[in-house]
Structure formats: structure tokens, C-alpha cells
C-alpha angles and dihedrals in degrees: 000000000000105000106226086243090063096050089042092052096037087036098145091028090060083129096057086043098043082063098048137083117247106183092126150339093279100052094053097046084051087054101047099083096059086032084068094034088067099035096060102026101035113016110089108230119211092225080061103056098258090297123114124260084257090044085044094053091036088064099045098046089051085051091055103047082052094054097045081048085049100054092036080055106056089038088065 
């Protein structure tokens, strides 16, 4: 069972909390690491448009290459 400290710190990362086991201090701090992990590697964001942190720099990243092409591309 989740403690009411643990949803009002993790608040937006309920997800990330719903799937971790919270029996005492210990235990979560040896789940963190993989907790945020997930969260910014895995777990689709809204202001992202539902892709993940990596999908969402991936994009952009591939945007970019093609914008950079684009303009090589005019200056020739």
C-alpha cells in the first residue's frame, strides 16, 4: 500500500509509484534508479506529445538532420 507522503511527492509520476514497492525507506531508494529510468526513457508524456523523453529527442533530432539537408540543400 502506497503511504500518502509517497503520491503527494511522486504526484505526476503515480505511474512509476503505482508499480513500486513502498514497505520502507530502503526498498524505494533501491527502486529509484530503475522508477526514473522508466519514467524518462519508457513512459509516454502528454507535453510530449504522448512519446517518451528518448521518442521525443529522436524526433527532434531527425527534424533537425532534415532541416540542416534542407538548407544544404538550397545553398548548392
Amino acid at each position: 500500500m502506497a503511504s500518502p507522503v509517497a503520491h503527494f511527492y511522486f504526484g505526476a509520476h503515480s505511474y512509476c509509484v503505482s508499480r513500486m514497492q513502498l514497505a520502507d525507506a530502503g526498498t524505494v531508494m533501491a527502486q529509484m534508479a530503475t522508477a526514473f529510468e522508466h519514467f524518462n526513457e519508457v513512459h509516454p508524456h502528454s507535453a510530449l506529445k504522448m512519446k517518451s523523453p528518448r521518442e521525443f529527442r529522436q524526433h527532434c533530432a531527425a527534424k533537425q538532420r532534415l532541416a540542416q539537408t534542407e538548407r544544404t540543400l538550397r545553398c548548392e
